[in-house]
N, C-alpha and C positions, 0 to 999 in steps of 0.2 A: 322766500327761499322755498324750492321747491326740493319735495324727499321724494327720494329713487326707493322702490319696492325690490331689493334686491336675495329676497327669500325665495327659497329653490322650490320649487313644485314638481310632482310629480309626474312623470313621461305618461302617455296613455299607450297601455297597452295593445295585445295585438288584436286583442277579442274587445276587451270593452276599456273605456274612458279611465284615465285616473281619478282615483274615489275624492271624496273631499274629506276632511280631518275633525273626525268626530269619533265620541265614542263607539257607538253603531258600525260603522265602518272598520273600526280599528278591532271590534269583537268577530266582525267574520272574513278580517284580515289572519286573524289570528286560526279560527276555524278551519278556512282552506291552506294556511299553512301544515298544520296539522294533519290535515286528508292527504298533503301532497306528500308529507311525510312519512307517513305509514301507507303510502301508493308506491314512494322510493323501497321504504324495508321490504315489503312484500316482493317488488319485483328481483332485490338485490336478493332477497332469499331464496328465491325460484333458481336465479343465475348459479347462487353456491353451492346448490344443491347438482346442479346441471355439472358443472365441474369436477364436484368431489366426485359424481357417475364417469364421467370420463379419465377421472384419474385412479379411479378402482374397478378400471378395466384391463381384462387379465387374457394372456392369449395360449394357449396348448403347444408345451414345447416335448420332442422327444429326451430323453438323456443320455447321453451320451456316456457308453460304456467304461468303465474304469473311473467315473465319477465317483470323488472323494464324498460320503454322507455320513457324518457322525464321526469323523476320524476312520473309517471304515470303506475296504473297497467293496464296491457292490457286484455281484455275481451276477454275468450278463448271463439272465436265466426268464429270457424272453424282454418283450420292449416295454419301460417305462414310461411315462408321461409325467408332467406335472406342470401347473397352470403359475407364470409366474405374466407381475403387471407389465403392463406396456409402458408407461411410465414410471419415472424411479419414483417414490413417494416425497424427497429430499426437495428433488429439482421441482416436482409438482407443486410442494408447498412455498416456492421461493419465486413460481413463476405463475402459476395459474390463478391459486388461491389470493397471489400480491395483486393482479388482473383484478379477480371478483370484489375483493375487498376496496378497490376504488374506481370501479366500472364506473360507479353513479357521477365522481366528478369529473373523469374524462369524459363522460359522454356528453355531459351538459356543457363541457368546455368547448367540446369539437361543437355543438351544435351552434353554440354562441359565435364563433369564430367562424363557419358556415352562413350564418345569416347575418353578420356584422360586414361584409365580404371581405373575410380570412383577413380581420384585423384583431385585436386585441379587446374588447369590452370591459362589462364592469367586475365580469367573473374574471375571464382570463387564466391564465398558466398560474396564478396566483392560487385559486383555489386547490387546484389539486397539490402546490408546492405547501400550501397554508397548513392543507389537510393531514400529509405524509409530516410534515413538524409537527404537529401535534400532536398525532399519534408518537411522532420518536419522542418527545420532551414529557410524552407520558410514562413511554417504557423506561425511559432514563432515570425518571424521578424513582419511578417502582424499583427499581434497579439498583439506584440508590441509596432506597429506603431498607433493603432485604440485604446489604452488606455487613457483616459483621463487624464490631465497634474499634478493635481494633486495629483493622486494615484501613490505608487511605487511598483513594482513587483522585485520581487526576485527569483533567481534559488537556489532552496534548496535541489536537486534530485541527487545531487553529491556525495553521501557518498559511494557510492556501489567502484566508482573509485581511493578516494582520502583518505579513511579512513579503509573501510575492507581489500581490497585489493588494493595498490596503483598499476595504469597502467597493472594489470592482472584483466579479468573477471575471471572466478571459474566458474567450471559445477555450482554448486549449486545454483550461480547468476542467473545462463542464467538460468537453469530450472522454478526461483520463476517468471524472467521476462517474459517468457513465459506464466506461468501458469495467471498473471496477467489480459494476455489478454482473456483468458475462464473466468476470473472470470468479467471483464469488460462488457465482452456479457451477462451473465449474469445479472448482476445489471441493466445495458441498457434495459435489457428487463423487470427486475421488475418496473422500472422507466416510461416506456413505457406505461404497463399497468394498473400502478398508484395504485400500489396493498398499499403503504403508504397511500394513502388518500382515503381508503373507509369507516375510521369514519367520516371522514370530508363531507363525499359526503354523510352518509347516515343523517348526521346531520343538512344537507345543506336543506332549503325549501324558494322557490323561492315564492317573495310575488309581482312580477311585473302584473302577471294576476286577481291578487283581488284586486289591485289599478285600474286596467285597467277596470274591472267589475264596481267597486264603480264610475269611472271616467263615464262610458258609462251609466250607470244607471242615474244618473245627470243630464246626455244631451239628456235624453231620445232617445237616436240613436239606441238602442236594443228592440227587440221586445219580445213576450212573450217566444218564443221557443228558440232562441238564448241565453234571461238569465237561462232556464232552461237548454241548454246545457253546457254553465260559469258552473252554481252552478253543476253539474253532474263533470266536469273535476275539479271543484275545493275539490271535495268529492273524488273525485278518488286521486289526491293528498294529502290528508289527511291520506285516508286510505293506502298510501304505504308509508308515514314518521311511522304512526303507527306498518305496517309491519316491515320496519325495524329494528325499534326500538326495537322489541323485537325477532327479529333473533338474535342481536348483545346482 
């Protein structure tokens, strides 16, 4: 009877041979894992740093006269400036920062699929799908944990697996899943800049500085020019609830 050696061995790499299996080996197996490890944070930290500079980059705009500032119209009394970002902060954090934070597996994926010729290997689209689960199954758990005891949460986001298509996703799926996330960024950004509550804002008039006026008037702590400049900032808020009012 003859036996078949059917235990898997190790591929030789590109630089040097497959090691053989011993302790020795397997300690500066572990070593250059290690190096390559903190070779990836280091460079991934360079990259996050690179980005957070491009996304707290700010460019010099004029303003534009009759600009609302503080509920207050501003007296076009020569030209203002002011340096506002070139990227929303919202959109930055949901697209550049998502980038940096898993450059390291896309990149080792594209390179594998590159030199596999543009086939699938041992990494594969897995690693960065493995990577993005993990992290969510971690914020989910945390998420989970920080709910308070008497509320119940439920997972209801199952139906794409267990009811359209059991255990297959479908191009169609992946496309809408994807398409999700453009539409995510988007919404984040109307959210952002609160583009829902500008009836509310222009509806809004703050009455803590005409209490504060009547309050100082009382205690005689204001003098004659200081209540003239009260009554001038509380006329200029007037006349910009009125402006609005009939913009809208």
């Amino acid at each position: 009877m003859v036996m078949k050696n059917t235990g898997k061995h190790c591929r030789d790499g590109l630089i040097i041979s497959a090691p053989e299996k011993n302790l020795f080996n397997t300690i500066i197996c572990l070593f250059g894992l290690l190096y390559c490890f903190i070779g990836v944070a280091t460079a991934s930290n360079i990259f996050m740093r690179s980005i957070e500079r491009i996304a707290s980059t700010t460019r010099v705009k004029k303003k534009s006269e009759g600009k609302l500032k503080n509920d207050a119209l501003l007296a076009s009394q020569g030209e203002e400036y002011e340096n506002i970002y070139v990227w929303n902060p919202t959109v930055a954090n949901l697209t550049l920062m998502a980038l940096g934070s898993s450059a390291p597996e896309i990149l080792l994926s594209i390179i594998e699929i590159v030199g596999n010729s543009f086939k699938s290997g041992e990494l594969g689209p897995g690693t960065i799908v493995g990577s993005a689960a993990f992290n969510l199954l971690c914020i989910t758990s945390i998420c989970t944990l920080v709910i308070p005891s008497p509320r119940v949460s439920q997972i209801k986001e199952m139906v794409i697996l267990t009811v359209i298509s059991p255990n297959v996703v479908e191009i169609w799926e992946a496309a809408i899943t994807l398409a999700f996330f453009f539409i995510l960024i988007v919404v984040a950004y109307l959210a952002d800049i609160k583009i829902w509550k500008k009836e509310k804002m222009e509806q809004k008039f703050d009455f803590e500085d005409e209490i504060a006026f009547d309050s100082a008037i009382e205690s005689k702590k204001m003098n004659m020019e200081e209540i003239d400049k009260k009554m001038q900032q509380l006329a200029e808020r007037k006349m910009a609830q009125h402006y609005m009012a009939g913009i809208s």
